[in-house]
C-alpha positions in Angstrom: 23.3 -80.5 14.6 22.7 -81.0 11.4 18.7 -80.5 10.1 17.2 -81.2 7.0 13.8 -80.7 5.8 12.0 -80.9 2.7 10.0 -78.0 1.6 7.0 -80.1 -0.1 7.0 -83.3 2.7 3.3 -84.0 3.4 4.3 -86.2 5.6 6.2 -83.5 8.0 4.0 -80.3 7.8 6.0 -76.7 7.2 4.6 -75.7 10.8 6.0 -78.7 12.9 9.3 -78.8 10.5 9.7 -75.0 11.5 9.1 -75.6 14.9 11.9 -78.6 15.4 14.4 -76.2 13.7 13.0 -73.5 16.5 13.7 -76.1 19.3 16.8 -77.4 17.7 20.0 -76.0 20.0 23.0 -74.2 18.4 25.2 -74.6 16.9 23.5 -75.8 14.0 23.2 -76.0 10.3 19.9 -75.8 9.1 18.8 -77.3 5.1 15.6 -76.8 3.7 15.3 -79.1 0.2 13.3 -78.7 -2.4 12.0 -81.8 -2.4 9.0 -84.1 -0.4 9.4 -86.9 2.3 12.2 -89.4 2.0 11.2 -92.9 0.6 12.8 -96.3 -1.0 11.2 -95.2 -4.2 13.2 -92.0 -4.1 16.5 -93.3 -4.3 18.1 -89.9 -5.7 16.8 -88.3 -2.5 18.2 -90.6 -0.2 21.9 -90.3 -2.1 21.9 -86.4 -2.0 20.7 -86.3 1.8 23.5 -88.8 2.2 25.8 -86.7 0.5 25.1 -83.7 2.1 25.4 -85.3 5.6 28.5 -86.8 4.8 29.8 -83.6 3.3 28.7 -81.7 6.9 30.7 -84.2 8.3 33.8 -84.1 6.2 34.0 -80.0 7.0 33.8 -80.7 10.3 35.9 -83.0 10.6 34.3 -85.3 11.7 34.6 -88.6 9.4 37.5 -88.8 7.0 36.6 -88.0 3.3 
């Protein structure tokens, strides 16, 4: 799994963020941004989460690069 939060989402409080990650089974990678909720209005968000998923993938092997 693959789990990405953003430290300042008001949308997603830190305690129920914290607590998905807790329930979350291994193996997984866990990414805490520095950075709020994701939103059309925050398009360079939205490319670096996509980049850093598809990055996960790539080592993985997973998808081909």
């Amino acid at each position: 799994f693959l789990v990405i939060n953003g430290r300042t989402d008001h949308q997603i409080p830190e305690p129920c963020w914290q607590k998905f990650q807790q329930l979350t089974p291994k193996p997984k990678t866990v990414m805490i941004l520095d950075a709020g909720h994701m939103h059309p209005s925050k398009p360079e968000l939205t490319l670096r989460v996509v980049e850093i998923s598809r990055q996960w993938l790539i080592e993985r092997n997973a998808i081909n690069p």
